[in-house]
Structure formats: structure tokens, C-alpha cells
C-alpha positions in Angstrom: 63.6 29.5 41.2 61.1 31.5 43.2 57.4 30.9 43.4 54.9 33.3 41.1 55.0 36.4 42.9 51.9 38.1 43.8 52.8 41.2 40.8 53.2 38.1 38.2 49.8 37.0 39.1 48.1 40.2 38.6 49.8 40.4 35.2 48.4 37.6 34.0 44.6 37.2 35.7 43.7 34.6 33.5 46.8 32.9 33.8 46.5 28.7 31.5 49.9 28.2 31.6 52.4 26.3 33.5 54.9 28.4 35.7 56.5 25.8 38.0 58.1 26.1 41.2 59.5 23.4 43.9 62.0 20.7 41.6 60.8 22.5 38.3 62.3 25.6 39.4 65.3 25.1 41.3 69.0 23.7 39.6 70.7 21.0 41.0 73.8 22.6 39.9 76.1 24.2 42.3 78.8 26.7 41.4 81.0 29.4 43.1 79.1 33.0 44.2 80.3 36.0 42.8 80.4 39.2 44.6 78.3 42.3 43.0 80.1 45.2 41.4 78.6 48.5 41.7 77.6 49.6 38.3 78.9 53.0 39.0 82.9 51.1 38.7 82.6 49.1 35.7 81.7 49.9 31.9 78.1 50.1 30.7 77.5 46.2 29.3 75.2 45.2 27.0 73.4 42.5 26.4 70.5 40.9 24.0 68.3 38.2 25.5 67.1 36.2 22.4 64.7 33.0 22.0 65.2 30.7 19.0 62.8 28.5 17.4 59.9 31.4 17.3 57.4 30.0 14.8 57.8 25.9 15.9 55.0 25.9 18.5 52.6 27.7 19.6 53.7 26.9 23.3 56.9 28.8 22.1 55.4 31.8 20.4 53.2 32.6 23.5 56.6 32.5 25.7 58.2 34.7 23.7 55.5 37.7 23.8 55.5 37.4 27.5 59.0 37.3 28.0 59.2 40.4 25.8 56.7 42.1 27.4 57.2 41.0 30.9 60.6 39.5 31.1 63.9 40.5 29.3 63.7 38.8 26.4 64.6 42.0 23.5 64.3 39.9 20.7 63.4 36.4 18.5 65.0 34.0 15.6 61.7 33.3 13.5 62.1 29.8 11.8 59.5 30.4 8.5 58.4 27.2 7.9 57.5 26.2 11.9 54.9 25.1 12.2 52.9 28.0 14.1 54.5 30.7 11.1 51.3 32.6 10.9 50.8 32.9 14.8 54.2 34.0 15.0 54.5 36.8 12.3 50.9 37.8 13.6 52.1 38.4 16.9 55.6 40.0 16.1 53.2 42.7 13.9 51.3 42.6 17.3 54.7 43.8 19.2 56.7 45.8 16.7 59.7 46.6 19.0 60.0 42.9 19.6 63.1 42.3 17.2 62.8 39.3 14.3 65.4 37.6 13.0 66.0 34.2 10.8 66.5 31.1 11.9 67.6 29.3 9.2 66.7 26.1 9.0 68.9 23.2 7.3 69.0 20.5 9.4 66.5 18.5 11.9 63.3 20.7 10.6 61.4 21.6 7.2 62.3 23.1 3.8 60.4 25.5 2.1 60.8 24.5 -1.6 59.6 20.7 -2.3 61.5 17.6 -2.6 61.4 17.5 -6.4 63.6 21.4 -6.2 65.7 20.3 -3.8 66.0 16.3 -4.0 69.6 16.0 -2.0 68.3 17.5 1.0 64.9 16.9 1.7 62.3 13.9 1.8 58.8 14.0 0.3 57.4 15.7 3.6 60.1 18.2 3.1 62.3 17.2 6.0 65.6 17.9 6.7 68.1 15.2 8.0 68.1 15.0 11.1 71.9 13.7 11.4 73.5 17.2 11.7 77.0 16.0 11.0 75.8 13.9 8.2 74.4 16.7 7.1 77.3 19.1 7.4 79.8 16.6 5.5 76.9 16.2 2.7 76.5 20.2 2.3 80.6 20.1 2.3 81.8 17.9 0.0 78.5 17.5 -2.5 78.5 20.2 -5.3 74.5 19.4 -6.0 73.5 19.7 -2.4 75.5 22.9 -2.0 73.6 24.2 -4.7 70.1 23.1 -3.7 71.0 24.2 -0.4 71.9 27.8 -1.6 68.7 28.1 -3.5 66.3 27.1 0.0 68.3 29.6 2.2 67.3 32.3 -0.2 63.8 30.8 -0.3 63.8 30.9 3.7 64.8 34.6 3.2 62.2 35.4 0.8 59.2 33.7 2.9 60.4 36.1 5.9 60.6 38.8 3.5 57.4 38.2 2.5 55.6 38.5 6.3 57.1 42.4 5.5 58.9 42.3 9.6 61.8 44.2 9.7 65.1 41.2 9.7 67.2 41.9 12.6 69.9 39.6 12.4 70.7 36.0 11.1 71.4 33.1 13.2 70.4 28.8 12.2 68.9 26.3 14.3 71.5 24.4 15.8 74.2 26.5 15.3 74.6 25.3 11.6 74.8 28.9 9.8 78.2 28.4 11.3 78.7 25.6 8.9 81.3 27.8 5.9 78.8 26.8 3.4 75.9 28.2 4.9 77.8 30.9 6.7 79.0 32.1 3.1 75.0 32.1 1.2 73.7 33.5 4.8 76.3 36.3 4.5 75.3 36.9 0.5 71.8 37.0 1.8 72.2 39.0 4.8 73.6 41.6 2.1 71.2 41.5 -0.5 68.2 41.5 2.0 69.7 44.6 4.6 70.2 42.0 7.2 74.4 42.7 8.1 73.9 41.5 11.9 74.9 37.8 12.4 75.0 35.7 15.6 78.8 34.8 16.0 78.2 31.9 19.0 81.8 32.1 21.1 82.3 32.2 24.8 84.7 31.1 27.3 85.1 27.4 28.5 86.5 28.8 31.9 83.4 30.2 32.4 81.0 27.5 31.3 83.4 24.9 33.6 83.2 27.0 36.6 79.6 27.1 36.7 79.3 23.1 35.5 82.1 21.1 35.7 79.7 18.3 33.6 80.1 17.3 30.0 83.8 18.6 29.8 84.6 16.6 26.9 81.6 17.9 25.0 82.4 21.3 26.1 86.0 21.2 24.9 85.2 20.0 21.6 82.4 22.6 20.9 84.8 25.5 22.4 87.8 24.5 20.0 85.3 23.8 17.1 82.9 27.3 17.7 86.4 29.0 18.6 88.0 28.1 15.0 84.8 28.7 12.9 84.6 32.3 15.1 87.3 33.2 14.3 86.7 32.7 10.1 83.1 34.3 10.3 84.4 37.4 12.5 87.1 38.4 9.9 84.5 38.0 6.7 81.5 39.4 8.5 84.1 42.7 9.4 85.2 42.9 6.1 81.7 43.3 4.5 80.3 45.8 7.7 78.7 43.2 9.6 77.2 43.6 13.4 77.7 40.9 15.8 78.3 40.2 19.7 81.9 39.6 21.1 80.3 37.4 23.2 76.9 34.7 22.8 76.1 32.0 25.8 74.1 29.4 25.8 75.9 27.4 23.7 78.5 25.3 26.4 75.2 25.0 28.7 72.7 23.7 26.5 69.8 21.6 27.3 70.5 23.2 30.9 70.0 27.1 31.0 68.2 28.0 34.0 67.9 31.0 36.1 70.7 30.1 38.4 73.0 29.9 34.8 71.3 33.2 33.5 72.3 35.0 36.9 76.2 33.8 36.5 76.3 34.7 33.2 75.3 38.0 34.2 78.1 38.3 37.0 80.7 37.0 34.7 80.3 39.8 31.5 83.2 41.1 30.4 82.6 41.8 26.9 81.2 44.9 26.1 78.3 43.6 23.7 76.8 40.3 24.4 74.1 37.9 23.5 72.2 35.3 25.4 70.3 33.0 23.8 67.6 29.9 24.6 64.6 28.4 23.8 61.9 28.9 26.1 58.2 27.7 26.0 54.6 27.8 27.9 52.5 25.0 28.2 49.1 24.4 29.7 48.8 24.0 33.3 47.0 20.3 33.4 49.7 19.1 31.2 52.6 16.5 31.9 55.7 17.6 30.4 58.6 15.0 29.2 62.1 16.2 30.3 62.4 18.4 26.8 59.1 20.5 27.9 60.5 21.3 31.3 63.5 22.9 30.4 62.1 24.5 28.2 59.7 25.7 31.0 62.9 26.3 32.9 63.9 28.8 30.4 60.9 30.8 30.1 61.1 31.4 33.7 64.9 32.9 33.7 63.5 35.2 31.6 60.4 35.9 33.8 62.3 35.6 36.8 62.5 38.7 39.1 65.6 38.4 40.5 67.4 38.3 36.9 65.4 41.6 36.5 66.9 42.8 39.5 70.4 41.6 39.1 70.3 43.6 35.7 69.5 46.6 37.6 72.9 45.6 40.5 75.1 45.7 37.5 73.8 48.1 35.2 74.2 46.0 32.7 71.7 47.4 29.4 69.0 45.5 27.5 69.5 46.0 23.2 68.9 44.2 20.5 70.8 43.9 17.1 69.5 46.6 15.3 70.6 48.9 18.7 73.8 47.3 18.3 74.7 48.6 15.2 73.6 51.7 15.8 76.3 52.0 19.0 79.4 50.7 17.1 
């Protein structure tokens, strides 16, 4: 990752926030270089550049509106009860062509409805387990929590509907709108509340191995799993006129997007529609940052970086969002 060039500086004169550089910027990953096709000899691709968790932080909020504004970063998963909510819907009404969607919330995060409404799910501080797959068997198998969990997801959509942003798409924090229970009340409420655009997170294995040979088992068991539950949610999202990308990354390389992943991911496309997704964030520049807050940091800066810019430029490939999406299928 390159220094701040001289153009990012004059962007940002008053600049409080931690950019990085030296070990921050650069991956210790290596992987094979692709050779550049002309755009001119390959199909128009297109790709949205999203950033979960918008609402946790206002670290992350503040990323978000400069990668949108400055990076390519097209649009935002808005988790309603984040902690920074208000900064968030204040400055998505700030950016309107910033797309918002939901992240729903179910596991490792906060309800909206109390404890006493939704005992099985929730402490007294309103927190979700933060056991995922304890989660995911209780949300199977339990008829009660099933329907306490059906009634917050259509509290989450109501508290979004409330901030009176248009909803671009649905999508849940880690991945578990993929879970059939909460894939079936998030595609009831996508209906009701004019939301038919869904994240669908599949990609290729090949591809996430040949850039990171690491954490092949892991890899391998997320493929197979996100392959089979794909594969249900495409053919029910198709039957009731949903939107979604043929392919989403971020997935097989999380915890480890960088700029030198963003750039493969761009030379490898071959679906015509395609999401990339991560979870950037800012943070002052006088602070020390724990492992979590430099990736992070990491992130923000593939979306910043200048050479992604220009690599999307090379290969022609075109920035959308979900609501363009829909309108091109």
C-alpha cells in the first residue's frame, strides 16, 4: 500500500485520522500476477463495493462517507441498533446517492425489542449470543425463538423504515441472513418493505486458494456450506423477483482484505454482476490500534487506494449499486 499521495492530502486539509503506510499498508501475502485485459476485449463487469457494520462506530461511519465520496465504495449495510445509528442515518441523508441497506442483526450485537418481548434470544442489555452456531441450532430447532426472532427482524425493518432512507438491499452481520430461518422472514420482509435485492455470498475457492493458500480447511468448509445454502436462497429469491450478485467476495478472505486482495479480485471477475464487500474504519491519528483496528484500517485504504481506482479504469470494469442492478437485469 502506497503512501498518502499528495491529491489525498489536499482532499482532506484537516486530515485527524489514521492512513498508515510502511507494515500497515503492505500484505505479507504473496500470490501469482495476472496480466491486464484490454477492456475493449472483454464484457462490461460490474461491481458494487459495500461496507458492513455502518452504524457500529463512529470510526466506521466516517470511513464509509469518505470511501463513498473519495474511494469506490457505492454503497453501505446500516445495522439500526449500532451504536452510532443517528450519526449514520444523518450522514446517509447527508449523501443521498450513497446506497443503504440492512444489516440484520441476530447474533454477536443488540436487539431492538427488550428482553421481556424477546426472552429466548436476548439478555437484559439486549444482547445477542455471541456463539453464532449456538445461535443458529437455537433459531433451528426452537419453535419460541423462531418466533421471537421473526418478530425483532421485522422490528429491525421498521427502525430502518423509520429513518425514511430508501432500503437497497438486505444482507446480516456475519453472514447469518443466510441461516433458512432468517433467510425466509428476511425474504417476507424484503417483500412487504420494497426491498427485493439480497446479498447471495458465493464465490470460487480456486480463486480465494490461489491468492492465499492459508486456512484451507476453513475455506473448504465455508465454500461447501455458502455453496449449498446459495444455491437454496438463489432459486427462492428468483422465484419471488429478487436482485442479487452472481458473485460476492470477501467472504473466503476475511479478517484479511487488503488492497493487494481487492486488486486480484478485480483481475479475476468473471461474473457479470458482482459484489465486494468489508468493513472498513478511520481512527484517530495518535491512537494505538489492536490487530482488529488495523485491518480494519487496511480496508479503508483498498477503498482509498489509487491504484484500485486505476485498475478499475485498465479493465473497465463499472461501479453500481443494487438498486442499479435491478434496473440492468
Amino acid at each position: 500500500m502506497s503512501q498518502v499521495s499528495p491529491a489525498d492530502k489536499r482532499r482532506f486539509p484537516r486530515e485527524r485520522y489514521s492512513w498508515g503506510g510502511g507494515e500497515l499498508g503492505r500484505s505479507r501475502v504473496k500470490h501469482k500476477q495476472t496480466t491486464l485485459v484490454p477492456a475493449k476485449t472483454v464484457r462490461r463487469l460490474k461491481l458494487i463495493v459495500n461496507a458492513d457494520d455502518f452504524g457500529i462506530s463512529e470510526e466506521v461511519n466516517e470511513s464509509v462517507v469518505r470511501a463513498f465520496k473519495h474511494g469506490v465504495l457505492t454503497s453501505c449495510s446500516l445495522m439500526v441498533t449500532g451504536a452510532a445509528f443517528d450519526q449514520a442515518v444523518k450522514l446517509a441523508r447527508d449523501n443521498p446517492k450513497l446506497n443503504v441497506g440492512i444489516h440484520v442483526v441476530t447474533v454477536m450485537g443488540q436487539s431492538v425489542l427488550s428482553k421481556s418481548e424477546i426472552p429466548t434470544l436476548v439478555d437484559e442489555e439486549k444482547n445477542f449470543s455471541n456463539n453464532p452456531t449456538a445461535a443458529g441450532f437455537k433459531y433451528y430447532f426452537s419453535k419460541r425463538a423462531r418466533v421471537e426472532l421473526r418478530k425483532e427482524l421485522a422490528a429491525q425493518f421498521e427502525k430502518f423504515k423509520s429513518t425514511g432512507l430508501p432500503l437497497s438491499h438486505i444482507d446480516g452481520h456475519l453472514h447469518m441472513h443466510v441461516h433458512p430461518v432468517i433467510f425466509n422472514a428476511a425474504l417476507e420482509l424484503g417483500a412487504a418493505y420494497g426491498a427485493k435485492r439480497m446479498r447471495v455470498p458465493q464465490e470460487e475457492r480456486h480463486l480465494a486458494f490461489s491468492f492465499d493458500g492459508n486456512q484451507a480447511f476453513k475455506k473448504t468448509v465455508h465454500t461447501l456450506l455458502f455453496g449449498g445454502l446459495a444455491l437454496y436462497m438463489k432459486k427462492k429469491l428468483k422465484r419471488r423477483g429478487f436482485t442479487f450478485a452472481e458473485r460476492v467476495y470477501g467472504n473466503l478472505q476475511s479478517d484479511r482484505v487488503n488492497e493487494q486482495y481487492l486488486l486480484y479480485i478485480l483481475d479475476n471477475l468473471r461474473a457479470e454482476f458482482n459484489e465486494f464487500y468489508c468493513h472498513p474504519a478511520v481512527y484517530e491519528s495518535d491512537r494505538v490500534l489492536n490487530d482488529e483496528e488495523r485491518q480494519h484500517l487496511r480496508e479503508f485504504q483498498a477503498l482509498m487506494s489509487e491504484i484500485v481506482i486505476q485498475r478499475l479504469t485498465d479493465l473497465g470494469i463499472e461501479l453500481t449499486n443494487y438498486f442499479d442492478l435491478e434496473a440492468k437485469r
